[in-house]
VOMARZA-94974 format. One line per 5 residues: number of its first residue (from 1); their letters; for each residue x, y, z of N, C-alpha, C, O. Coordinates in steps of 0.05 Angstrom, whole numbers, m for minus. Example, Ala and Ser with C-alpha at 12.3 -4.5 7.8 and 13.67 -1.06 7.14 Angstrom:
1) AS) 264/m114/156/246/m90/156/264/m66/156/285/m66/169  257/m45/142/273/m21/143/258/1/157/268/23/161 $
//
This chain:
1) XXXXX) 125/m187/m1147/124/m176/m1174/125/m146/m1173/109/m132/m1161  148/m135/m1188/142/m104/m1190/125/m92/m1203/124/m98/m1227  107/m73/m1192/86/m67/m1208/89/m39/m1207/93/m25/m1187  84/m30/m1235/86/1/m1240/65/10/m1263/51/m6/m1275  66/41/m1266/43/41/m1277/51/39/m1307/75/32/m1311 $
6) XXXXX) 37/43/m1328/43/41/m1359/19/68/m1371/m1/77/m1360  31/75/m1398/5/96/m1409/2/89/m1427/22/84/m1441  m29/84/m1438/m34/68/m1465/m58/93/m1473/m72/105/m1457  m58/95/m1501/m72/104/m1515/m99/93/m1521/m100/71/m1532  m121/105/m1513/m142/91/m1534/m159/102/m1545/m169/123/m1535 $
11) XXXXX) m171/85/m1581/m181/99/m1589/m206/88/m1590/m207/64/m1595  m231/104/m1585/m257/99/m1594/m275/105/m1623/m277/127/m1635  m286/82/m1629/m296/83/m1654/m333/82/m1650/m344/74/m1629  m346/94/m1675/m370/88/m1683/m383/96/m1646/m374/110/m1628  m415/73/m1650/m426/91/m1625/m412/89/m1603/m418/109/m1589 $
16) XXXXX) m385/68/m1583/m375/73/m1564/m360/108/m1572/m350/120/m1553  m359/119/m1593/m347/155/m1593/m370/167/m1590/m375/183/m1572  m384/161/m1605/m408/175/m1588/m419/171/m1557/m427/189/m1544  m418/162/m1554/m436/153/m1523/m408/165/m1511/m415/187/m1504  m384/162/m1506/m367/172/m1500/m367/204/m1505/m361/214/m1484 $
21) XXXXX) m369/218/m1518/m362/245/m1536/m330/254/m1544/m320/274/m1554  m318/228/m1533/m291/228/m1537/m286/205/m1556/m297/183/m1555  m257/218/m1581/m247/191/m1602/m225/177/m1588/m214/155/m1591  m222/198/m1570/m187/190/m1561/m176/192/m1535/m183/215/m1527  m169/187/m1527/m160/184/m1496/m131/174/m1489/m117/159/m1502 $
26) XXXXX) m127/188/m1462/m100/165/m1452/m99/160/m1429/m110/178/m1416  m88/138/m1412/m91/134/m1398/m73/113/m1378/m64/91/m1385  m70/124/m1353/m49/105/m1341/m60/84/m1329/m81/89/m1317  m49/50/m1328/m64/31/m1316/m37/11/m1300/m14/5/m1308  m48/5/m1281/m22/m16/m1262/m21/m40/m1273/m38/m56/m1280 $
31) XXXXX) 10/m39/m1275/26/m65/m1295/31/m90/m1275/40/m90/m1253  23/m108/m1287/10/m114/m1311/m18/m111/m1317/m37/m112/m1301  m18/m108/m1339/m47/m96/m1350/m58/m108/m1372/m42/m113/m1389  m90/m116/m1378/m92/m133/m1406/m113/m112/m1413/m120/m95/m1397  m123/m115/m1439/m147/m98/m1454/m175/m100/m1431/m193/m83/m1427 $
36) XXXXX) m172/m125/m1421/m197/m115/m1398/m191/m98/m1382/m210/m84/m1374  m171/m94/m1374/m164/m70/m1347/m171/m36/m1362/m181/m18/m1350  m161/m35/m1395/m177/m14/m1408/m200/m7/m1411/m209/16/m1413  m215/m32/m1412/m241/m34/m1411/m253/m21/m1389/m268/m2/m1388  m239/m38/m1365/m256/m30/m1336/m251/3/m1334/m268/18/m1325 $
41) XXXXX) m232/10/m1342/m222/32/m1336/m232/60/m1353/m232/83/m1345  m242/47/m1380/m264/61/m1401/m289/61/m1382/m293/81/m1367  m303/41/m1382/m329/50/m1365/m328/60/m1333/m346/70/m1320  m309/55/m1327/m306/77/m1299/m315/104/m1307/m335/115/m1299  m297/112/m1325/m300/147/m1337/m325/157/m1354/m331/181/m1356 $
46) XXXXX) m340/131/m1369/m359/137/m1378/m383/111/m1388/m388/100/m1410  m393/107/m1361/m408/89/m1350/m436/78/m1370/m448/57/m1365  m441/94/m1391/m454/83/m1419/m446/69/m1432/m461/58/m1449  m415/63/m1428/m403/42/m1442/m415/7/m1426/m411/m15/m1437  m426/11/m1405/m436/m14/m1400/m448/m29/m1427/m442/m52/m1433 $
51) XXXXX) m463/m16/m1438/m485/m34/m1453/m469/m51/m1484/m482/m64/m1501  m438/m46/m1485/m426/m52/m1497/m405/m75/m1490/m387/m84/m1504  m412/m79/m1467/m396/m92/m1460/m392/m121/m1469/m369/m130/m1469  m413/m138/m1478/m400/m164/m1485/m410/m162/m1516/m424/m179/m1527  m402/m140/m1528/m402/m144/m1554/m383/m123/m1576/m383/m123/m1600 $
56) XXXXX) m372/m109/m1561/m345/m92/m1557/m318/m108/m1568/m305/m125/m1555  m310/m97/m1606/m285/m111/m1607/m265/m94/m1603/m266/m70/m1608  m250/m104/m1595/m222/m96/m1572/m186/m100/m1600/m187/m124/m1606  m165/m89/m1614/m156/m86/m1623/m129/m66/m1599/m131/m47/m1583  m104/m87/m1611/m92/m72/m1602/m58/m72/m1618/m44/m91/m1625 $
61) XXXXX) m54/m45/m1618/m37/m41/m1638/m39/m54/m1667/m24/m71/m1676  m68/m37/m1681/m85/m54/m1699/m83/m79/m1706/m83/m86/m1729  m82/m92/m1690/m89/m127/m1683/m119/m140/m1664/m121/m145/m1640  m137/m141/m1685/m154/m153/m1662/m140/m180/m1635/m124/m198/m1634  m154/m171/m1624/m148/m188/m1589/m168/m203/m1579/m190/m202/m1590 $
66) XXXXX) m166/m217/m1563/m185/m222/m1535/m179/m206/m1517/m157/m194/m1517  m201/m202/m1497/m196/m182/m1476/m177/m182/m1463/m168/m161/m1454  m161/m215/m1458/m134/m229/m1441/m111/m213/m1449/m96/m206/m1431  m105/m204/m1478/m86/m193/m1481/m68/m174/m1468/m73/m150/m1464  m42/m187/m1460/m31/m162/m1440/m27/m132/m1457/m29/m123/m1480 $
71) XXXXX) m23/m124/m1437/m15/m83/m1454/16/m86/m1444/29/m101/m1431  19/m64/m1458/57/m54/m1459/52/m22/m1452/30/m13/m1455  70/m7/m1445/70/23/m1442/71/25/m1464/83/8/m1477  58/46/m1477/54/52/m1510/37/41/m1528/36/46/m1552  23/26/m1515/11/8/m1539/m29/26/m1538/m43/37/m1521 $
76) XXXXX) m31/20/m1559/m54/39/m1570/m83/9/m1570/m81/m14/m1578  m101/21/m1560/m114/0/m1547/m142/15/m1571/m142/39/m1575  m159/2/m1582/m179/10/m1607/m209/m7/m1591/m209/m30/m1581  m226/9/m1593/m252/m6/m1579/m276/0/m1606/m279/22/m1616  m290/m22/m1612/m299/m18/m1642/m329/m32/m1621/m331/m50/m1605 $
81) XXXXX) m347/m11/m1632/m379/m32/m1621/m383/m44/m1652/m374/m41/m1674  m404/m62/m1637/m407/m82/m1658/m418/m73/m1688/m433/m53/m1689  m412/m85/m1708/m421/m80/m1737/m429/m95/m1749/m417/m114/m1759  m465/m85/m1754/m476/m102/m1765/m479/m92/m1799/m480/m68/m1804  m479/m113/m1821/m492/m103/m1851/m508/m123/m1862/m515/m145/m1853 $
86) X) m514/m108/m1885/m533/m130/m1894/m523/m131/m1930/m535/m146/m1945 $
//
Protein backbone atom coordinates (compact mmCIF):
# COMPACT_ATOMS: atom_id res chain seq x y z
CA UNK A 1 0.00 0.00 0.00
CA UNK A 2 1.38 3.46 -0.81
CA UNK A 3 1.52 5.47 2.01
CA UNK A 4 2.02 9.19 2.08
CA UNK A 5 1.52 11.87 4.20
CA UNK A 6 -1.95 14.12 4.07
CA UNK A 7 -2.58 17.81 5.96
CA UNK A 8 -5.77 18.17 7.74
CA UNK A 9 -6.99 21.02 9.59
CA UNK A 10 -8.28 21.00 13.05
CA UNK A 11 -10.46 22.85 14.91
CA UNK A 12 -10.84 22.95 18.68
CA UNK A 13 -13.91 23.91 20.51
CA UNK A 14 -15.14 24.90 24.12
CA UNK A 15 -12.76 23.42 27.06
CA UNK A 16 -10.64 21.00 24.57
CA UNK A 17 -9.48 25.20 23.28
CA UNK A 18 -8.88 25.94 26.36
CA UNK A 19 -6.84 23.18 27.84
CA UNK A 20 -5.20 23.38 24.46
CA UNK A 21 -4.68 27.42 24.29
CA UNK A 22 -5.03 26.74 20.72
CA UNK A 23 -8.63 27.03 18.32
CA UNK A 24 -6.79 25.85 15.38
CA UNK A 25 -4.18 23.82 14.17
CA UNK A 26 -2.74 21.81 11.23
CA UNK A 27 -1.33 19.05 10.82
CA UNK A 28 0.35 16.26 8.79
CA UNK A 29 -0.66 12.52 9.45
CA UNK A 30 0.39 9.06 7.40
CA UNK A 31 -2.21 7.92 4.84
CA UNK A 32 -4.27 6.35 5.53
CA UNK A 33 -5.54 8.16 8.36
CA UNK A 34 -9.01 8.16 10.45
CA UNK A 35 -10.16 10.88 13.13
CA UNK A 36 -8.44 8.65 15.71
CA UNK A 37 -5.01 9.10 14.24
CA UNK A 38 -6.01 13.12 14.84
CA UNK A 39 -6.87 12.35 18.00
CA UNK A 40 -3.67 10.44 18.91
CA UNK A 41 -1.87 13.07 17.32
CA UNK A 42 -3.85 16.04 19.34
CA UNK A 43 -2.85 14.58 22.66
CA UNK A 44 0.71 13.88 21.66
CA UNK A 45 1.08 17.82 21.42
CA UNK A 46 -1.07 18.55 24.26
CA UNK A 47 -1.35 15.74 26.68
CA UNK A 48 -4.48 17.38 28.83
CA UNK A 49 -6.44 16.30 26.16
CA UNK A 50 -6.32 12.84 27.79
CA UNK A 51 -9.19 13.42 30.11
CA UNK A 52 -11.41 13.92 27.09
CA UNK A 53 -10.87 11.25 25.57
CA UNK A 54 -13.90 8.95 25.63
CA UNK A 55 -16.26 11.68 25.61
CA UNK A 56 -14.78 13.96 22.85
CA UNK A 57 -17.23 14.53 19.71
CA UNK A 58 -15.25 14.22 16.64
CA UNK A 59 -16.89 16.09 13.27
CA UNK A 60 -15.49 16.10 10.14
CA UNK A 61 -16.00 18.40 7.39
CA UNK A 62 -19.00 19.50 9.67
CA UNK A 63 -20.35 16.02 9.78
CA UNK A 64 -20.35 14.33 12.99
CA UNK A 65 -18.28 10.88 12.81
CA UNK A 66 -17.05 7.93 14.66
CA UNK A 67 -13.51 8.01 15.41
CA UNK A 68 -13.23 5.07 12.28
CA UNK A 69 -13.76 7.70 9.88
CA UNK A 70 -11.06 7.86 7.25
CA UNK A 71 -9.45 11.54 6.60
CA UNK A 72 -8.65 12.93 3.03
CA UNK A 73 -5.78 15.69 2.52
CA UNK A 74 -7.89 18.76 3.24
CA UNK A 75 -10.42 17.72 5.28
CA UNK A 76 -10.98 19.84 8.49
CA UNK A 77 -11.28 17.55 11.49
CA UNK A 78 -13.66 19.65 14.61
CA UNK A 79 -13.12 18.17 18.31
CA UNK A 80 -16.16 19.36 20.51
CA UNK A 81 -15.89 18.22 24.51
CA UNK A 82 -18.87 17.12 25.75
CA UNK A 83 -22.12 19.38 26.33
CA UNK A 84 -24.06 19.25 28.99
CA UNK A 85 -27.69 21.56 29.61
CA UNK A 86 -30.32 21.60 31.52
Amino acid sequence: MNQHQIKINILLFGACREVAGVSELSCELQSPATAANAWQELKRRFAELERFEASALVAVNEEHVQRTQSLNDGDTVAIFPPVSGG
